[in-house]
Every structure is written in structure tokens, then in C-alpha cells.
mmCIF file of the N, C-alpha and C atoms, coordinates in Angstrom:
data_MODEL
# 
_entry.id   MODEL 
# 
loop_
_atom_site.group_PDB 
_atom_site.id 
_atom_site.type_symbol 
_atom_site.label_atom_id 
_atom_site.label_alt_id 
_atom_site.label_comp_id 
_atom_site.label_asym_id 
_atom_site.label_entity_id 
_atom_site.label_seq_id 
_atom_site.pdbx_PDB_ins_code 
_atom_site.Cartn_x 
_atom_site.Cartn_y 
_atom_site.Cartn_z 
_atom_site.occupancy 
_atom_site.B_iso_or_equiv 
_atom_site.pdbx_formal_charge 
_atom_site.auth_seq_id 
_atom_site.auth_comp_id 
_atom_site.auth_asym_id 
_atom_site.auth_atom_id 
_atom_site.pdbx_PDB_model_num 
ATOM 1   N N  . UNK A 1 1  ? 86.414 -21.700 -27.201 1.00 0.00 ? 1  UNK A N  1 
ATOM 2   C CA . UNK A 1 1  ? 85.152 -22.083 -27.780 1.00 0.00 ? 1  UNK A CA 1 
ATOM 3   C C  . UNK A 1 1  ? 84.039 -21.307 -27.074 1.00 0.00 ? 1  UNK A C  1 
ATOM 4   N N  . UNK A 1 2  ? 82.883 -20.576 -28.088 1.00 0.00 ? 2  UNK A N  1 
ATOM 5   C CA . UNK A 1 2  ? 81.980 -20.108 -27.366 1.00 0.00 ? 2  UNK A CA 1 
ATOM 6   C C  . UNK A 1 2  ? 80.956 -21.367 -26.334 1.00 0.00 ? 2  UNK A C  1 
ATOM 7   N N  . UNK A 1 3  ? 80.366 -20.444 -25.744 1.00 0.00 ? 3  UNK A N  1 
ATOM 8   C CA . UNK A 1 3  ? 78.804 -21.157 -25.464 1.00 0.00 ? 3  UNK A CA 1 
ATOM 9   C C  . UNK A 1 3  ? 78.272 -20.508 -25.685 1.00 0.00 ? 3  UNK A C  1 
ATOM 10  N N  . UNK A 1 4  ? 76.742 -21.144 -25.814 1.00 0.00 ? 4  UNK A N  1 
ATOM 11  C CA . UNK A 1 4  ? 75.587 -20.108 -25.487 1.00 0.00 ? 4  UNK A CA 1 
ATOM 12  C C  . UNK A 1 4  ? 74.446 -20.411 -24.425 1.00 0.00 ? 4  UNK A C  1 
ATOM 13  N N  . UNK A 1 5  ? 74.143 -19.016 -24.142 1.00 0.00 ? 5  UNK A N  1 
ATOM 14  C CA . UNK A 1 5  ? 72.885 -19.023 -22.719 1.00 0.00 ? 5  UNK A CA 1 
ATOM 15  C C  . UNK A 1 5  ? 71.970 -18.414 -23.139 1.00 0.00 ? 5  UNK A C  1 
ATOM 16  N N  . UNK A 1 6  ? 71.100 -18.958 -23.274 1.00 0.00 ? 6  UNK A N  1 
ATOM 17  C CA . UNK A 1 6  ? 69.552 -18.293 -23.921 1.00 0.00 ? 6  UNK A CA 1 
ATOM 18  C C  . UNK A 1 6  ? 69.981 -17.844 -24.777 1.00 0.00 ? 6  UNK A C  1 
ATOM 19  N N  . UNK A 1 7  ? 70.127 -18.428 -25.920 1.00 0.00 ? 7  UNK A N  1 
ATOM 20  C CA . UNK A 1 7  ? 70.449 -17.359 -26.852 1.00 0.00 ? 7  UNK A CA 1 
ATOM 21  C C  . UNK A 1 7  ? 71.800 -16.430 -27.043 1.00 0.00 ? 7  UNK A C  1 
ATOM 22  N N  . UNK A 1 8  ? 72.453 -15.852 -26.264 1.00 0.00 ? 8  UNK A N  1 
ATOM 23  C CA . UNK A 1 8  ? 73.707 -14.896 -26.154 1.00 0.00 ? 8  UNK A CA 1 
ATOM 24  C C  . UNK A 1 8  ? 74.620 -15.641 -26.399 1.00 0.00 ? 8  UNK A C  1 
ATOM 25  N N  . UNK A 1 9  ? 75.933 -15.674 -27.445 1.00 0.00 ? 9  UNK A N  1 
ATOM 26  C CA . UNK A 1 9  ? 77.115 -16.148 -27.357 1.00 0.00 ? 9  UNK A CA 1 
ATOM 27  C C  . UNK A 1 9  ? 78.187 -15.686 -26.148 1.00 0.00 ? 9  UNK A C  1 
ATOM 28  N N  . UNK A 1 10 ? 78.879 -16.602 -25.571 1.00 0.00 ? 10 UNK A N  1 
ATOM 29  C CA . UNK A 1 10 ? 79.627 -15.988 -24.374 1.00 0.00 ? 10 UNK A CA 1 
ATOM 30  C C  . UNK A 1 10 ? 81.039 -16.566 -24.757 1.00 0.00 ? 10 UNK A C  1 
ATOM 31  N N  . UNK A 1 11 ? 81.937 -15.812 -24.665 1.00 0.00 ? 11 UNK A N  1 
ATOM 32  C CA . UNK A 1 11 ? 83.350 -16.308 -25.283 1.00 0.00 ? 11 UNK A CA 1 
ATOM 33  C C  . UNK A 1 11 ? 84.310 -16.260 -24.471 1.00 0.00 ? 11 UNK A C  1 
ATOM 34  N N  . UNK A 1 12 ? 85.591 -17.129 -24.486 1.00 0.00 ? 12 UNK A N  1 
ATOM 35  C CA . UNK A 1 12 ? 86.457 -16.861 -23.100 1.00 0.00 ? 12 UNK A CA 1 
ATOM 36  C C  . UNK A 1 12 ? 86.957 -15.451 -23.047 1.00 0.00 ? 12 UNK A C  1 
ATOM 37  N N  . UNK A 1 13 ? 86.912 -14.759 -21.693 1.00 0.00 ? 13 UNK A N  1 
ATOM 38  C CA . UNK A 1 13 ? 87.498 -13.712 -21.621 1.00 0.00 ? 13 UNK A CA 1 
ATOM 39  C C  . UNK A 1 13 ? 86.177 -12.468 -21.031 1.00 0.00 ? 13 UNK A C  1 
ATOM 40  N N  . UNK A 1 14 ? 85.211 -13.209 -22.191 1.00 0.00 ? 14 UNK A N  1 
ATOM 41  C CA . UNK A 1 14 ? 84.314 -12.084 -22.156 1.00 0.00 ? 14 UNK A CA 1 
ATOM 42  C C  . UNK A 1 14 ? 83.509 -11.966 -20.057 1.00 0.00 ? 14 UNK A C  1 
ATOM 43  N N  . UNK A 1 15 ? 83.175 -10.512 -20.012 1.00 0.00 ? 15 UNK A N  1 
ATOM 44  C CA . UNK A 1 15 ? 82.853 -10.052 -19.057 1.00 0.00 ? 15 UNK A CA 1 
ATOM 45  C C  . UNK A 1 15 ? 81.568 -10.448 -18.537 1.00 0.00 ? 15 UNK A C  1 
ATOM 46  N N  . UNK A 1 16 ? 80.930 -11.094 -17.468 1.00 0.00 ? 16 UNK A N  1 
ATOM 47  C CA . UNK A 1 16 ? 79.550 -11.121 -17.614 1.00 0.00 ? 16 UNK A CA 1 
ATOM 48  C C  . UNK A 1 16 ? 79.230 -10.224 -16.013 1.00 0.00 ? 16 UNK A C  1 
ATOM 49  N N  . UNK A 1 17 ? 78.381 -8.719  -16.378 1.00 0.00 ? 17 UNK A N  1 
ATOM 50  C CA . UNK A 1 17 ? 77.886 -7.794  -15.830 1.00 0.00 ? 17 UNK A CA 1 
ATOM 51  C C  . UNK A 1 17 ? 76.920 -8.079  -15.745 1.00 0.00 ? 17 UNK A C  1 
ATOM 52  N N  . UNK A 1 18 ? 76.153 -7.297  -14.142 1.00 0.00 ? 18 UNK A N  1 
ATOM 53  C CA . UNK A 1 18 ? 74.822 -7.336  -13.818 1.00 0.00 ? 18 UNK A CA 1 
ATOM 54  C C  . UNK A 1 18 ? 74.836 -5.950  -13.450 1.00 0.00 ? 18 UNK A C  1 
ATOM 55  N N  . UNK A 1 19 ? 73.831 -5.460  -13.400 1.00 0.00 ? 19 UNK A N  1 
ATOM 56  C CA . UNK A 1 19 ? 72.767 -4.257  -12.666 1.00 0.00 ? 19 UNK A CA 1 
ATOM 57  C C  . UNK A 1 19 ? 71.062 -4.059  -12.132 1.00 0.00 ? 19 UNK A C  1 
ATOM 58  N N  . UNK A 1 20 ? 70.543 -3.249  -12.031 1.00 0.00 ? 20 UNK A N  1 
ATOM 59  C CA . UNK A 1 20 ? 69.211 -3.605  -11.694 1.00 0.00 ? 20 UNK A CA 1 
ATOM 60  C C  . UNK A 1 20 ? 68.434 -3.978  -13.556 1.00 0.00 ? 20 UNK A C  1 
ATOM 61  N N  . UNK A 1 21 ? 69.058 -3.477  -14.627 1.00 0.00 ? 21 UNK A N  1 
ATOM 62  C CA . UNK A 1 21 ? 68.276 -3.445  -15.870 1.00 0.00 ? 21 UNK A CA 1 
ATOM 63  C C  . UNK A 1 21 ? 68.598 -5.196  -16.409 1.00 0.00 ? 21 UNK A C  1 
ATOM 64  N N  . UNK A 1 22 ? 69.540 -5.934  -15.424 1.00 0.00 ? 22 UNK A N  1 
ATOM 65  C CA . UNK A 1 22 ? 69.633 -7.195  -15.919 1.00 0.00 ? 22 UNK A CA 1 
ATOM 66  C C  . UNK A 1 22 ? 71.142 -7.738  -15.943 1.00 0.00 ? 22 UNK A C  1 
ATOM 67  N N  . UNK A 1 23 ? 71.637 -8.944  -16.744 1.00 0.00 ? 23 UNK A N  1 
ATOM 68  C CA . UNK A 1 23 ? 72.958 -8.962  -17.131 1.00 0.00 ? 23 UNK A CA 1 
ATOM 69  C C  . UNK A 1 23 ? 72.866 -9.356  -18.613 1.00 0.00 ? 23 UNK A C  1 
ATOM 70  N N  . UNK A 1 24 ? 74.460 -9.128  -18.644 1.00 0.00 ? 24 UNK A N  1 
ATOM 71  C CA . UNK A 1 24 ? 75.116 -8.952  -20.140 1.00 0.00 ? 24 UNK A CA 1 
ATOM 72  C C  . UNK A 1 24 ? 76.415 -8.680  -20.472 1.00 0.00 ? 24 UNK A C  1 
ATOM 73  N N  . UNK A 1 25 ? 76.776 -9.543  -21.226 1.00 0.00 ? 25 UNK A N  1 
ATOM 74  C CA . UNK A 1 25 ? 78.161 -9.793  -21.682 1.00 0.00 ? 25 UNK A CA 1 
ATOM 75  C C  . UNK A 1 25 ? 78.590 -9.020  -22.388 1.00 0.00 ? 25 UNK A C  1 
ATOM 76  N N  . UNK A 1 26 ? 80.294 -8.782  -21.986 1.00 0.00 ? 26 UNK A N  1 
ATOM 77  C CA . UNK A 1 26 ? 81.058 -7.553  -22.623 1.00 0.00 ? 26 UNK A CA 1 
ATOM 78  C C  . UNK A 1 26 ? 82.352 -8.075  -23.278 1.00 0.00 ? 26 UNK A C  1 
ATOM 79  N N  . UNK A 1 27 ? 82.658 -7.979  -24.167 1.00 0.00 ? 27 UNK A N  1 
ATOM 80  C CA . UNK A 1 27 ? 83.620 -7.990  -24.674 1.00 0.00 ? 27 UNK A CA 1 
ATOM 81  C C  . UNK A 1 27 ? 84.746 -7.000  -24.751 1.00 0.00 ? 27 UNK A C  1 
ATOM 82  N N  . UNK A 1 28 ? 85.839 -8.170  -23.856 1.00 0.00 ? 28 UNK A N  1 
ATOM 83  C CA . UNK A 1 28 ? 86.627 -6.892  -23.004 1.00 0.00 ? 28 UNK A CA 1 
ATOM 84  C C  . UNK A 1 28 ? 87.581 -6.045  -23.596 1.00 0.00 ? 28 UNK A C  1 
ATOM 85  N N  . UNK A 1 29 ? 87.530 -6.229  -25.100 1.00 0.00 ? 29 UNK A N  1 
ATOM 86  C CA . UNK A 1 29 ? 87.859 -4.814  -25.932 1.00 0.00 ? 29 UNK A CA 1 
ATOM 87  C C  . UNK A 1 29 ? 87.344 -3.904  -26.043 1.00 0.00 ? 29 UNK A C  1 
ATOM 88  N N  . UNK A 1 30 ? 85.828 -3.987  -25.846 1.00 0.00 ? 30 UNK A N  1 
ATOM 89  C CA . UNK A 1 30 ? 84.373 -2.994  -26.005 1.00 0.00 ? 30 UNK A CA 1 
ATOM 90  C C  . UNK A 1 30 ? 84.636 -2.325  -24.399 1.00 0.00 ? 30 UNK A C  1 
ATOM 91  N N  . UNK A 1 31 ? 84.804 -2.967  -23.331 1.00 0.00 ? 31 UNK A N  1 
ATOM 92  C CA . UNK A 1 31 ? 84.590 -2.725  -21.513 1.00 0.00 ? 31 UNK A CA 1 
ATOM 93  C C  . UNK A 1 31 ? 84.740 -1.180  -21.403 1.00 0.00 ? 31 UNK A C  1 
ATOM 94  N N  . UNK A 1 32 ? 85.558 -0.809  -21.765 1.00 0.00 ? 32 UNK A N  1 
ATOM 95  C CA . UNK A 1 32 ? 85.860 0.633   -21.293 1.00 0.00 ? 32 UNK A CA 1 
ATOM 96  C C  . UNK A 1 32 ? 84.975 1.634   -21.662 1.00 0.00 ? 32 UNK A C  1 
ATOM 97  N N  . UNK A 1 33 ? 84.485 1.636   -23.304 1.00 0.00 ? 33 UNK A N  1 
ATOM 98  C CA . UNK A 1 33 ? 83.750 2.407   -23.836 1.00 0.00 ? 33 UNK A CA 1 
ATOM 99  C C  . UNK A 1 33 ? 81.999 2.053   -23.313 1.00 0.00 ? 33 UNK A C  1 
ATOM 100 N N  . UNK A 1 34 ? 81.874 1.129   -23.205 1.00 0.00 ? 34 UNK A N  1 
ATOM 101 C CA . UNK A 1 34 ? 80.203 0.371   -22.636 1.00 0.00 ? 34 UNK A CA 1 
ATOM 102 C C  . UNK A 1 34 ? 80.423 0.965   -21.089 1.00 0.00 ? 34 UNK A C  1 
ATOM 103 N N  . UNK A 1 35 ? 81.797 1.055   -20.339 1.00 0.00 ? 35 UNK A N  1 
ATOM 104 C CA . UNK A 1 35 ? 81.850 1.652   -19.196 1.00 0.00 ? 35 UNK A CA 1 
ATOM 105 C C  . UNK A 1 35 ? 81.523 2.751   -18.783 1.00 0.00 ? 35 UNK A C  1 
ATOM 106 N N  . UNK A 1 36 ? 81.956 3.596   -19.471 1.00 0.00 ? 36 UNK A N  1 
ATOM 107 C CA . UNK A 1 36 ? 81.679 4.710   -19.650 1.00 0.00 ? 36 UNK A CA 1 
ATOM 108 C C  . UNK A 1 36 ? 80.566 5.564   -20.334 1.00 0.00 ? 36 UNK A C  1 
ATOM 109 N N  . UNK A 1 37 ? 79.367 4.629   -20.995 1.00 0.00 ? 37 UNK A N  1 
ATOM 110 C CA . UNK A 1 37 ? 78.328 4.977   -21.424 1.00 0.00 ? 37 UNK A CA 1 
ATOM 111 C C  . UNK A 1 37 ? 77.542 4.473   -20.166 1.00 0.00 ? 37 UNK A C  1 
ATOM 112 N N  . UNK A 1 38 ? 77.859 3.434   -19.495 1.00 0.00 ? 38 UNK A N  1 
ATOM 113 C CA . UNK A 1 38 ? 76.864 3.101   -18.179 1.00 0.00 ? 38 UNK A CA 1 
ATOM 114 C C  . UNK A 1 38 ? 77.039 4.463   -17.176 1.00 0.00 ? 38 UNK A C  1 
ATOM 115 N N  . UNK A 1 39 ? 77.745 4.684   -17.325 1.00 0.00 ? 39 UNK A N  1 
ATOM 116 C CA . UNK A 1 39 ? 78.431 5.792   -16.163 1.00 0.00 ? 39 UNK A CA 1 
ATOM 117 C C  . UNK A 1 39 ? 77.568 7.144   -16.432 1.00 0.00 ? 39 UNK A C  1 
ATOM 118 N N  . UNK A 1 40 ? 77.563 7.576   -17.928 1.00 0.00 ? 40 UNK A N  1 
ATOM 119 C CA . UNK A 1 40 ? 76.518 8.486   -18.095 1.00 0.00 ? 40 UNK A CA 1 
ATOM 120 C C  . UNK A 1 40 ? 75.525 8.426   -17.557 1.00 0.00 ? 40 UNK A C  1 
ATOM 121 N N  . UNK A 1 41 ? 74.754 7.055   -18.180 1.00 0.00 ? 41 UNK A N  1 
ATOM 122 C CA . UNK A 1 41 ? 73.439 6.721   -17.621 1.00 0.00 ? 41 UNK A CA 1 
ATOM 123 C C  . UNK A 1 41 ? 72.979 6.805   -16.565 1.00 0.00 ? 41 UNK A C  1 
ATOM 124 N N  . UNK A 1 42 ? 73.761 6.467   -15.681 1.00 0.00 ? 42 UNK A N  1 
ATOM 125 C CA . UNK A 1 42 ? 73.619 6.485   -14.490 1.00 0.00 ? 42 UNK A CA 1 
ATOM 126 C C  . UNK A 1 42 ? 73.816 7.635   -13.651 1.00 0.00 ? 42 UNK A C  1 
ATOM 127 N N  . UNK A 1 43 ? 74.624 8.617   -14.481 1.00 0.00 ? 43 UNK A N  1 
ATOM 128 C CA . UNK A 1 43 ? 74.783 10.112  -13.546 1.00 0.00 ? 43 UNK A CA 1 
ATOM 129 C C  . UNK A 1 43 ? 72.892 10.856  -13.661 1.00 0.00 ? 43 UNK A C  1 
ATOM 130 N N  . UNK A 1 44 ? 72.817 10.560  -15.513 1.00 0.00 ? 44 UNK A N  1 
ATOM 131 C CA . UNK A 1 44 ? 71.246 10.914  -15.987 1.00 0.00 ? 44 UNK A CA 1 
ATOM 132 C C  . UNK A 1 44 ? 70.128 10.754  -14.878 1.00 0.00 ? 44 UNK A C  1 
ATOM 133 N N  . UNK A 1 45 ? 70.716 9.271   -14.432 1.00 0.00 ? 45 UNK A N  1 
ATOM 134 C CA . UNK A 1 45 ? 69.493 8.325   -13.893 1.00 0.00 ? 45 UNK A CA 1 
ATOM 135 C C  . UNK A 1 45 ? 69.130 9.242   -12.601 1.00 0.00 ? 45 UNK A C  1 
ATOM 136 N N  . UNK A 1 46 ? 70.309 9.415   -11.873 1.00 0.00 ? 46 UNK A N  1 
ATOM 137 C CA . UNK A 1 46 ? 70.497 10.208  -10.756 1.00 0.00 ? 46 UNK A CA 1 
ATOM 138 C C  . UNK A 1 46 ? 69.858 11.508  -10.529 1.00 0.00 ? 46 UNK A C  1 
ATOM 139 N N  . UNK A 1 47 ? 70.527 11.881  -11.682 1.00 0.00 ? 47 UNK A N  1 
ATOM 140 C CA . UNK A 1 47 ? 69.824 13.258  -11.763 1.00 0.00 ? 47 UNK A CA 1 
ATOM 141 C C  . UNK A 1 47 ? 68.471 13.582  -11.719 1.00 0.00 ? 47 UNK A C  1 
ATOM 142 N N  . UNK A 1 48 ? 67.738 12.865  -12.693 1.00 0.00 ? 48 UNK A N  1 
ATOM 143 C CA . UNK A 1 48 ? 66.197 12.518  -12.783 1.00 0.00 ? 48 UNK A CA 1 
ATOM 144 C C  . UNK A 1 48 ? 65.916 12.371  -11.848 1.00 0.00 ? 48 UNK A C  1 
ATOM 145 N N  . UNK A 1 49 ? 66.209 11.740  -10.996 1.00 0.00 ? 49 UNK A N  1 
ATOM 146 C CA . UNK A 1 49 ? 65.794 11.094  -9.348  1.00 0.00 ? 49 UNK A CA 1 
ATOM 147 C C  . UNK A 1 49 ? 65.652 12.229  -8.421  1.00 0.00 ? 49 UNK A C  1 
ATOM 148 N N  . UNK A 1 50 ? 66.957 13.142  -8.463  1.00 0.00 ? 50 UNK A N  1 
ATOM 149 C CA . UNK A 1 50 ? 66.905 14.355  -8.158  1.00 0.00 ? 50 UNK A CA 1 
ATOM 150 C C  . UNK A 1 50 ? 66.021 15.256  -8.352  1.00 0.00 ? 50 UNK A C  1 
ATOM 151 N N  . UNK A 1 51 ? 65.782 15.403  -9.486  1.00 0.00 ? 51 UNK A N  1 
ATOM 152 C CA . UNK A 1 51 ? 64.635 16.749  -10.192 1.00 0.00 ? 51 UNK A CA 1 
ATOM 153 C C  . UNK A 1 51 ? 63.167 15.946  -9.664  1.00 0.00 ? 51 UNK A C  1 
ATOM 154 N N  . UNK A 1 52 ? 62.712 15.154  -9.899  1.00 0.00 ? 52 UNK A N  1 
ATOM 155 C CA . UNK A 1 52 ? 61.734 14.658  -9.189  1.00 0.00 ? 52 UNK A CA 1 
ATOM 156 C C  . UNK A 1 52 ? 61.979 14.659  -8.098  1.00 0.00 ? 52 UNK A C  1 
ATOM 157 N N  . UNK A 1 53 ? 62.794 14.629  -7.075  1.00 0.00 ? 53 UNK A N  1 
ATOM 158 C CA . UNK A 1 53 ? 62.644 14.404  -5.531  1.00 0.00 ? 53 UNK A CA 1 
ATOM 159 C C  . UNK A 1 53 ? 62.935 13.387  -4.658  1.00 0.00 ? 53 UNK A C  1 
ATOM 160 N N  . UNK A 1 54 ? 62.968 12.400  -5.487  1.00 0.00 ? 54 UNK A N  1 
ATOM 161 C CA . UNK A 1 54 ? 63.691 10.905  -5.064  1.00 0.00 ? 54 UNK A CA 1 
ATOM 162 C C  . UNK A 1 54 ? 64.868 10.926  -3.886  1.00 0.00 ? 54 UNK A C  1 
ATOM 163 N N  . UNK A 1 55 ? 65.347 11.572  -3.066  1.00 0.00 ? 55 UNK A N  1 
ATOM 164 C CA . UNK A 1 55 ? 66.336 11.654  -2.714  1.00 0.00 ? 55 UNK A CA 1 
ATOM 165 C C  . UNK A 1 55 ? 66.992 10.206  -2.208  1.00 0.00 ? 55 UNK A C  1 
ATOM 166 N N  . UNK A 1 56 ? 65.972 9.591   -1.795  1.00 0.00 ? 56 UNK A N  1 
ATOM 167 C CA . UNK A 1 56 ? 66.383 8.371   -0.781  1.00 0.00 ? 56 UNK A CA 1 
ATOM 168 C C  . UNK A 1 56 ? 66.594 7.286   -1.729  1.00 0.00 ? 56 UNK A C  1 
ATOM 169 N N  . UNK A 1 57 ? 67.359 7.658   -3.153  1.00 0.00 ? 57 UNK A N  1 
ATOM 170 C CA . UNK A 1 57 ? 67.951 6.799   -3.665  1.00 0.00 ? 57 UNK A CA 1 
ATOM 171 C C  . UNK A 1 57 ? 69.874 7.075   -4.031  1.00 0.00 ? 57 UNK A C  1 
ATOM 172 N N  . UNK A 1 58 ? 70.449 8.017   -3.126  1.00 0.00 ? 58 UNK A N  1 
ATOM 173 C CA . UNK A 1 58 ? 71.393 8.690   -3.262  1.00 0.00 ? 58 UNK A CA 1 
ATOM 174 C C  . UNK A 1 58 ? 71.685 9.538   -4.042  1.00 0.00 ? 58 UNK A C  1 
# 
């Protein structure tokens, strides 16, 4: 049986992720592919950080 939290349906099984942009539930048939789009993002994010100068965020 679902629940819901504010609004979001959460279902057994499903994943609940955090990061600095918040959390959010995954549905762990979706996990791999949403994984791997965070993973981009985050190389992007990096990079940006880089080209600006940011270093002292790894």
C-alpha cells in the first residue's frame, strides 16, 4: 500500500534519496537510469566549479 508525504506517493520498495537539491523517491526499476543521469550532473556541476575556480569544492 502506498503512502503519501506532502503530496509524493511512496510505495514499498521505493528508494528515498537525498542530496544538497533535496530528497526524492525512486522507483527501483527507474534507480539505475536516474543514477546515472545524477552522475552526469554532477561531473557538469564539477566541472563548472572548475572553470570558475571553485576549487575548494573538490
Amino acid at each position: 500500500m502506498a503512502v503519501s508525504v506532502c503530496g509524493v506517493s511512496v510505495h514499498p520498495g521505493d528508494l528515498i534519496l537525498g542530496d544538497d537539491d533535496g530528497v526524492f523517491v525512486v522507483n527501483p526499476k527507474q534507480a539505475e537510469a536516474i543514477g546515472l543521469k545524477a552522475l552526469e550532473k554532477q561531473h557538469r556541476e564539477a566541472a563548472k566549479r572548475k572553470e570558475l575556480g571553485y576549487t575548494h569544492f573538490g
